[in-house]
N, CA, C and O atoms as CSV, one atom per row, in Angstrom:
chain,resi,resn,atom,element,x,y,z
A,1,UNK,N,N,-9.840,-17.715,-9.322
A,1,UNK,CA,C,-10.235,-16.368,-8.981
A,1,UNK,C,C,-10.784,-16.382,-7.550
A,1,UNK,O,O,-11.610,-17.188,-7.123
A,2,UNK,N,N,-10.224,-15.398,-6.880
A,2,UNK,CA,C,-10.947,-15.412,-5.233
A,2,UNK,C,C,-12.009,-14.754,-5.760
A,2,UNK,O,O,-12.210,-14.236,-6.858
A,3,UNK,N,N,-13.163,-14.967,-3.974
A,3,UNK,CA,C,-14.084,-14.608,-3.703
A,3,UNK,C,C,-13.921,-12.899,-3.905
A,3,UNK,O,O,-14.585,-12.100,-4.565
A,4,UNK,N,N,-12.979,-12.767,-3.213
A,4,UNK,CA,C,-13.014,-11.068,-3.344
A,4,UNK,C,C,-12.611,-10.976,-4.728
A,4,UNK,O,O,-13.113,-9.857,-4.823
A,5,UNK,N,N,-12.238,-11.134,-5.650
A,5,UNK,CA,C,-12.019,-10.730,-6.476
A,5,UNK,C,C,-13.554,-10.669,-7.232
A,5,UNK,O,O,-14.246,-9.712,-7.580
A,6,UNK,N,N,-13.737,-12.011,-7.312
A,6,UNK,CA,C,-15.859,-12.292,-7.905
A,6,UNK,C,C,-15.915,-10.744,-7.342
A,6,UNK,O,O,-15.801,-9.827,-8.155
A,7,UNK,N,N,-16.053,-10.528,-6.259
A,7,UNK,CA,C,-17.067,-9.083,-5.433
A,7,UNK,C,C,-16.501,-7.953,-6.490
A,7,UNK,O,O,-17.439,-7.492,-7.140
A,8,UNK,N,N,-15.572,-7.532,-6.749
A,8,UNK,CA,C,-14.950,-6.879,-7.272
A,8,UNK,C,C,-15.227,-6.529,-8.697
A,8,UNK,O,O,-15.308,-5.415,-9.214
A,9,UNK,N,N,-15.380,-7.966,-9.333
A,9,UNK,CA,C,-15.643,-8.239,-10.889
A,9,UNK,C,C,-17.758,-7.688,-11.303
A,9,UNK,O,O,-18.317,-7.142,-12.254
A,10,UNK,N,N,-18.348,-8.398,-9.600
A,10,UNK,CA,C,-19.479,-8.575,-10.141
A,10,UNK,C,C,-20.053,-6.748,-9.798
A,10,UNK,O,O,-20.856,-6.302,-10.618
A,11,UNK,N,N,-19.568,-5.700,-8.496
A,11,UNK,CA,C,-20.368,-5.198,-8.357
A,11,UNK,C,C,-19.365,-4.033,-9.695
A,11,UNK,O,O,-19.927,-3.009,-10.084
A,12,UNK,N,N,-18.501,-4.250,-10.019
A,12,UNK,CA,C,-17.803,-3.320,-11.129
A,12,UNK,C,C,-18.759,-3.481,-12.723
A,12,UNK,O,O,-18.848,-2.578,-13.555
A,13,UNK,N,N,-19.424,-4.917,-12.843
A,13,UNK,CA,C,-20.689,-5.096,-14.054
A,13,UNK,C,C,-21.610,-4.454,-13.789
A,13,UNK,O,O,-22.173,-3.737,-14.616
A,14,UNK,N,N,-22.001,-4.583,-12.455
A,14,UNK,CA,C,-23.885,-4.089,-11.897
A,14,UNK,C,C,-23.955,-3.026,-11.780
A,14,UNK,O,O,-24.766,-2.382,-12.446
A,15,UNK,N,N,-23.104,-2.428,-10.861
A,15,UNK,CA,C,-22.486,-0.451,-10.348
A,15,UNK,C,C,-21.970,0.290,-11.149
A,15,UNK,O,O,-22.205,1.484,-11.335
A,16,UNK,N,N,-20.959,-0.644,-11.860
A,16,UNK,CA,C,-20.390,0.409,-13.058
A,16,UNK,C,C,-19.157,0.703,-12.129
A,16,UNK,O,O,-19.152,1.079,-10.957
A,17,UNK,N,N,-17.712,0.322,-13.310
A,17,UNK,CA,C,-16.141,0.512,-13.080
A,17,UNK,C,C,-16.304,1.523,-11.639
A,17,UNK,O,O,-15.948,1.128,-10.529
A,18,UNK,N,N,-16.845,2.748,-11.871
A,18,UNK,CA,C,-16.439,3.918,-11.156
A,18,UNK,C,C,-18.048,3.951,-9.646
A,18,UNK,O,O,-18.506,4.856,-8.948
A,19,UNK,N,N,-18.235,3.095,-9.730
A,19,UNK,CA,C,-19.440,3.227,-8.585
A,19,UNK,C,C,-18.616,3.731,-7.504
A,19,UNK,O,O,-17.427,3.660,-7.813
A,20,UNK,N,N,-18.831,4.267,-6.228
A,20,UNK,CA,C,-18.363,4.248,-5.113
A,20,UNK,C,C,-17.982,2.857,-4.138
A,20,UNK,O,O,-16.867,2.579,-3.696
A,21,UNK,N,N,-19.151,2.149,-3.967
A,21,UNK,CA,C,-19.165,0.206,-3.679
A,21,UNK,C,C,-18.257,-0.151,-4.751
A,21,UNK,O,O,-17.308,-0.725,-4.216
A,22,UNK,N,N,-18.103,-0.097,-5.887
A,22,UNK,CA,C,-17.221,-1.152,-6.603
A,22,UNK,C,C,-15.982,-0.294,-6.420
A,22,UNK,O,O,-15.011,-0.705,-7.054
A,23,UNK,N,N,-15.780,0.873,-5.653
A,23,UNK,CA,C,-14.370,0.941,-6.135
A,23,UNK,C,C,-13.557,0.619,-4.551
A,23,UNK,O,O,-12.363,0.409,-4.340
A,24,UNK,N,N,-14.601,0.671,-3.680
A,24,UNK,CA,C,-14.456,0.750,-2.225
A,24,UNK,C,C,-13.890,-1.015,-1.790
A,24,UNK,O,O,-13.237,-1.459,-0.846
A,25,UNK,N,N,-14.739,-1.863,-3.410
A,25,UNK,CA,C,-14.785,-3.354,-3.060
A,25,UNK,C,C,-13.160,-3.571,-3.240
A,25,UNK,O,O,-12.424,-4.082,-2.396
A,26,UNK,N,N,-12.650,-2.917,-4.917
A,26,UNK,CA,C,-11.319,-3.101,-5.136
A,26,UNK,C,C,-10.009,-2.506,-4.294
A,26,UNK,O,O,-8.810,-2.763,-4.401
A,27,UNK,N,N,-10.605,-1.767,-3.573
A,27,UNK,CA,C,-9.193,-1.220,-2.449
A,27,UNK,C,C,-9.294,-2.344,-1.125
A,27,UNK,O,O,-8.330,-2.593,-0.401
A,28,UNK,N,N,-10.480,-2.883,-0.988
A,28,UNK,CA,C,-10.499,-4.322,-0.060
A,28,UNK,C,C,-9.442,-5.281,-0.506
A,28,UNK,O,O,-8.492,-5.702,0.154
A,29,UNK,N,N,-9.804,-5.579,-1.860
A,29,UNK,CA,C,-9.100,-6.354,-2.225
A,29,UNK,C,C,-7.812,-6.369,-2.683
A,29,UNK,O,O,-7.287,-7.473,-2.826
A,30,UNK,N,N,-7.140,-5.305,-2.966
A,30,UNK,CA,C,-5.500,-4.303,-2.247
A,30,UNK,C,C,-5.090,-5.463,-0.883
A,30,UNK,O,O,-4.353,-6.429,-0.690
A,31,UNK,N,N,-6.152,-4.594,-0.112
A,31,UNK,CA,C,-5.414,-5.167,1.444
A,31,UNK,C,C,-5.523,-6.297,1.438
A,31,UNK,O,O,-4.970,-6.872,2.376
A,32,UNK,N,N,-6.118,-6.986,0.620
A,32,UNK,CA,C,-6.039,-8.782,1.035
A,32,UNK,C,C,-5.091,-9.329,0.131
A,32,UNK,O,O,-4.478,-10.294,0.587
A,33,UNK,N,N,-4.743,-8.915,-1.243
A,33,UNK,CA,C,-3.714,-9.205,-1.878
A,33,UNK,C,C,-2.591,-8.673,-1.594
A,33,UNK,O,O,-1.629,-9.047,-2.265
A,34,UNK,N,N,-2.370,-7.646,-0.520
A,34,UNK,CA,C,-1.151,-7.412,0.300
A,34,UNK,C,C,-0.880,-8.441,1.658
A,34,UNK,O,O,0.295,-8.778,1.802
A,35,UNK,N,N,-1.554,-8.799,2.343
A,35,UNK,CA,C,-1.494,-9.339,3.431
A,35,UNK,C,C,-1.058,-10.777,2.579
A,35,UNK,O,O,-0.556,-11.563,3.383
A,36,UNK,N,N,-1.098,-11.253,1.411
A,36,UNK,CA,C,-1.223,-12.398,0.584
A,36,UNK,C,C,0.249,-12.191,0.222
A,36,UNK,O,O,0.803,-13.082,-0.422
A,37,UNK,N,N,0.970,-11.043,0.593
A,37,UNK,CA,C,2.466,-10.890,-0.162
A,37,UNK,C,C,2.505,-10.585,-1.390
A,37,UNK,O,O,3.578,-10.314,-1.930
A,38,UNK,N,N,1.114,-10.573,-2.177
A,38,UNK,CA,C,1.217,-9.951,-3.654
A,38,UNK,C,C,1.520,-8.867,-3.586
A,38,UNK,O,O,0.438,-8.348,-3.311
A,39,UNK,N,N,2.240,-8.068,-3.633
A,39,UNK,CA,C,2.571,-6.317,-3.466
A,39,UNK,C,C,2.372,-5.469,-4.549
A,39,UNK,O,O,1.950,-4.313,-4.513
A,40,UNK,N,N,2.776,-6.265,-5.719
A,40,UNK,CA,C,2.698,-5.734,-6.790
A,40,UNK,C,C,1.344,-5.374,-7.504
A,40,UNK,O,O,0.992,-4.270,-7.921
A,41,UNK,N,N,0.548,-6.789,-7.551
A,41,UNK,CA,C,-0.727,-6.567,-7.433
A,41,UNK,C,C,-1.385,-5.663,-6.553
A,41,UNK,O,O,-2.028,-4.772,-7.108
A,42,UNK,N,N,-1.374,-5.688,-5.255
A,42,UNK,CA,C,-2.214,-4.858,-4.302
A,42,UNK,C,C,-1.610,-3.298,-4.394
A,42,UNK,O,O,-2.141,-2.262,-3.994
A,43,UNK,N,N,-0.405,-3.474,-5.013
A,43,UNK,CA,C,-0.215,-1.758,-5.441
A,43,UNK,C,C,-0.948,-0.948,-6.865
A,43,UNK,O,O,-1.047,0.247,-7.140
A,44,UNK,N,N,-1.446,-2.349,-7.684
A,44,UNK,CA,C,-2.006,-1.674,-8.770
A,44,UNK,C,C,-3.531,-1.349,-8.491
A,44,UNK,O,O,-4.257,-0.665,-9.213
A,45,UNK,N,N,-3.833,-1.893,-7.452
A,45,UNK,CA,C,-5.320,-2.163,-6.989
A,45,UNK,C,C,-5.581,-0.750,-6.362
A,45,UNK,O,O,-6.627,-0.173,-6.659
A,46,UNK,N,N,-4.792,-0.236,-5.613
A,46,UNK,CA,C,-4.907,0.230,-4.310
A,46,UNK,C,C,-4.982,1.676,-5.550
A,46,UNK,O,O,-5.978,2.390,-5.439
A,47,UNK,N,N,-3.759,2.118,-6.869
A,47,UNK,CA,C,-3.549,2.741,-7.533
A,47,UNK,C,C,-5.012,3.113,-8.251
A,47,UNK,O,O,-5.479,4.251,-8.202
A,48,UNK,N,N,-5.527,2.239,-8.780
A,48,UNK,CA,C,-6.625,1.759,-9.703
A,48,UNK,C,C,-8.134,2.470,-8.604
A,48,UNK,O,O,-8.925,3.379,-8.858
A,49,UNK,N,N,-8.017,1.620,-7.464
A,49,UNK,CA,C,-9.502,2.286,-6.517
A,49,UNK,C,C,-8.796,4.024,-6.347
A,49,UNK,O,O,-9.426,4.970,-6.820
A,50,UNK,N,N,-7.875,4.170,-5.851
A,50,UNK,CA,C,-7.767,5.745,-5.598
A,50,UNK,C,C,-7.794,6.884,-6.808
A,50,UNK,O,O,-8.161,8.059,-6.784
A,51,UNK,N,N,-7.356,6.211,-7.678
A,51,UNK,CA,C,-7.652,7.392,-9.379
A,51,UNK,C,C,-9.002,7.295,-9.376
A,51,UNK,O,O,-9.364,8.462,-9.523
A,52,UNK,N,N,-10.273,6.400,-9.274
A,52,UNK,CA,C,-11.147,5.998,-9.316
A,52,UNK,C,C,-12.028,7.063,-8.436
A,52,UNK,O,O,-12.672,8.075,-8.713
A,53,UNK,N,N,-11.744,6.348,-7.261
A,53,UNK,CA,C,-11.843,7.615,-6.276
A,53,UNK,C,C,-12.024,9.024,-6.180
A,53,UNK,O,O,-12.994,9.523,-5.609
A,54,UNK,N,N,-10.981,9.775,-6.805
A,54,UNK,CA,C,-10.543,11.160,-6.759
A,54,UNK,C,C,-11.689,11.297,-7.716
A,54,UNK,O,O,-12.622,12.058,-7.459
A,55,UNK,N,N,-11.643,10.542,-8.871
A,55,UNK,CA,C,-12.425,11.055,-10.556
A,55,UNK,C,C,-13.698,10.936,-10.174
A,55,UNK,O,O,-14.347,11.530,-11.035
A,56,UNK,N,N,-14.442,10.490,-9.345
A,56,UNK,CA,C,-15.877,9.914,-8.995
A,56,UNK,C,C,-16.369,10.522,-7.780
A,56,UNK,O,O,-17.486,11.039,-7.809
A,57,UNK,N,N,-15.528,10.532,-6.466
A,57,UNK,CA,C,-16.357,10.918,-5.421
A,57,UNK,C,C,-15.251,12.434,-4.971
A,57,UNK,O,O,-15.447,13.098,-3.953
A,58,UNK,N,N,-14.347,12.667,-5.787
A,58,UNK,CA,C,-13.434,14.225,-5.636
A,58,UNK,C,C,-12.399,13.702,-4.401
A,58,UNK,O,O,-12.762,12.757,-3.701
A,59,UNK,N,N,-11.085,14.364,-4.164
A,59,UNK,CA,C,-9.967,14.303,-3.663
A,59,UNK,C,C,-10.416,14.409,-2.026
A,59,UNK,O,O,-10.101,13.642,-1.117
A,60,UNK,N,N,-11.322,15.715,-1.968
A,60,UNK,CA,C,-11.689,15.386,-0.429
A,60,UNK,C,C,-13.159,14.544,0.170
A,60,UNK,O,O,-13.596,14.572,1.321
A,61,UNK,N,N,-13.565,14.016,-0.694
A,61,UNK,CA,C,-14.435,12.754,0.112
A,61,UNK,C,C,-13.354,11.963,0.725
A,61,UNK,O,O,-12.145,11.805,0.554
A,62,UNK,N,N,-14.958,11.214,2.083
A,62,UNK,CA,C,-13.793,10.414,2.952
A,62,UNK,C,C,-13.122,9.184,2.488
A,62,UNK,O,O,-11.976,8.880,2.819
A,63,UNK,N,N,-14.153,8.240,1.431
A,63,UNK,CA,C,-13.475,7.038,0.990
A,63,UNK,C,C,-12.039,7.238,0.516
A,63,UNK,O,O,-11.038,6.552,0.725
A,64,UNK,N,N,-12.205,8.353,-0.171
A,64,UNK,CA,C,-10.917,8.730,-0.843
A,64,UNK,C,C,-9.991,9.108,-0.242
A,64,UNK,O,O,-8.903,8.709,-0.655
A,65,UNK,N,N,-10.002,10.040,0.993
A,65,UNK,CA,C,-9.070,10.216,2.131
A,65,UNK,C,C,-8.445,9.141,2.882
A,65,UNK,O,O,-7.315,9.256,3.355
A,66,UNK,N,N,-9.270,7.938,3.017
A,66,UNK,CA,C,-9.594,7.579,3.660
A,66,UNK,C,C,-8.059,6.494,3.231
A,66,UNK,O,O,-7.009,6.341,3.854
A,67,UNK,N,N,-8.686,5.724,1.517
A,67,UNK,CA,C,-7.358,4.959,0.381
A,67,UNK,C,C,-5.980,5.598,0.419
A,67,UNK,O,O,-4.912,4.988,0.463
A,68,UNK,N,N,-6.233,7.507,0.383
A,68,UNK,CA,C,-4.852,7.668,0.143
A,68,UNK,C,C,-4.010,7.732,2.058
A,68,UNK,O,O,-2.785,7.853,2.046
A,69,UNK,N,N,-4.453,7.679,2.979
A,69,UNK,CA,C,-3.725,7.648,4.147
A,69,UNK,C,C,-3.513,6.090,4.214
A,69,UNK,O,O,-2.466,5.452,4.327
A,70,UNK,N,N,-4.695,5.708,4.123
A,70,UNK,CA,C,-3.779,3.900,3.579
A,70,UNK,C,C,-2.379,3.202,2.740
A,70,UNK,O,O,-1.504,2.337,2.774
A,71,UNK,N,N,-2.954,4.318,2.005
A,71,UNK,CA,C,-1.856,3.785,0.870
A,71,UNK,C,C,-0.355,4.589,1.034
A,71,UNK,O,O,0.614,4.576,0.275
A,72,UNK,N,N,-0.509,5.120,2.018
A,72,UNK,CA,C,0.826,6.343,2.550
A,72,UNK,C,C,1.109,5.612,3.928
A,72,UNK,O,O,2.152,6.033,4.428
A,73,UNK,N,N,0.441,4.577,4.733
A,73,UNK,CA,C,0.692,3.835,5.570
A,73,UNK,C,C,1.236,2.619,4.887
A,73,UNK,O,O,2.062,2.012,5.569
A,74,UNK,N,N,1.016,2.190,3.889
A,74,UNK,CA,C,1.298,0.751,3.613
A,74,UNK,C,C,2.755,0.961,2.710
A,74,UNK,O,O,3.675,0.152,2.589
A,75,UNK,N,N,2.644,2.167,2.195
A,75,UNK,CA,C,4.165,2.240,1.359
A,75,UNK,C,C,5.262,2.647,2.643
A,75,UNK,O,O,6.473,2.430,2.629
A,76,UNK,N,N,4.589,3.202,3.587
A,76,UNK,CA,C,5.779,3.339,4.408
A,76,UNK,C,C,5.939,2.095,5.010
A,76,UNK,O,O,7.168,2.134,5.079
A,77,UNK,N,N,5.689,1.185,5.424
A,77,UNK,CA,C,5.779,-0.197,5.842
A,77,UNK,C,C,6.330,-0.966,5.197
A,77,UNK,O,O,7.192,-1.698,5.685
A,78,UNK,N,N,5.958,-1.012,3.829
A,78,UNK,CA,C,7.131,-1.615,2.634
A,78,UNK,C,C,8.672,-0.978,2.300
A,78,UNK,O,O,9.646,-1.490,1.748
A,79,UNK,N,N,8.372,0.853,3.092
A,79,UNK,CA,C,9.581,1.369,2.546
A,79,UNK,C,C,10.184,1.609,3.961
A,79,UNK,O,O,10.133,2.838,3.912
A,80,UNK,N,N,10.763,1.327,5.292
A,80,UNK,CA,C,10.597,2.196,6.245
A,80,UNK,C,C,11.619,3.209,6.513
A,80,UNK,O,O,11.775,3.920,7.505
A,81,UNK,N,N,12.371,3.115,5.273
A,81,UNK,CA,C,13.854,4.069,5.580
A,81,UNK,C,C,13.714,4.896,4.324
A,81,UNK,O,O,14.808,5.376,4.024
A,82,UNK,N,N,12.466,5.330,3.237
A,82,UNK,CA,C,12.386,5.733,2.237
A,82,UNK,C,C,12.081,7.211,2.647
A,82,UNK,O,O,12.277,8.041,1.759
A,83,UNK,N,N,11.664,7.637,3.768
A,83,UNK,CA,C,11.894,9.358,4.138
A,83,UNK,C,C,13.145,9.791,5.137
A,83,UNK,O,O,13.201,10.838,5.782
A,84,UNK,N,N,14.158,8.706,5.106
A,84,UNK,CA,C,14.855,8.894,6.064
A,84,UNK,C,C,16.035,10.006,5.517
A,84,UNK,O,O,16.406,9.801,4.361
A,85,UNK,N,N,16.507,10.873,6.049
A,85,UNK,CA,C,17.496,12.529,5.548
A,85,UNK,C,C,19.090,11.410,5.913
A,85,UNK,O,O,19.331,10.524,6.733
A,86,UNK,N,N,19.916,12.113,4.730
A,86,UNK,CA,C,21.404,11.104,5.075
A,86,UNK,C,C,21.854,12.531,5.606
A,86,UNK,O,O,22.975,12.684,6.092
């Protein structure tokens, strides 16, 4: 188990699943299990902190703005011809 993951596990016991810090810890750990080539993983992560997100701090707080322009940057990088018009 990584370190980030511990961060993830421990402040999600202490804060509680839906804290703002524990959910802010698990979209960290998205981007590091993406940069790691896990994609699959860091897409369930990234999925997991932003539902989290919306349900806890509402659609327009910034953390939450903040995951979903991330996560609309990082799928276009994985996808880069996925808005392209034939």
């Amino acid at each position: 188990m990584s370190l980030q993951q511990k961060v993830v596990d421990a402040r999600s016991r202490i804060l509680g699943s839906y804290h703002a810090d524990a959910l802010w810890s698990m979209n960290s750990l998205a981007l590091v299990l993406k940069d790691l080539s896990r994609k699959d993983e860091a897409r369930l992560r990234r999925v997991r902190a932003l539902q989290g997100q919306i349900l806890c701090l509402g659609k327009n707080h910034v953390h939450t703005k903040w995951t979903q322009e991330a996560r609309q940057r990082l799928e276009e990088m994985e996808n880069p011809h996925a808005n392209d018009q034939h």
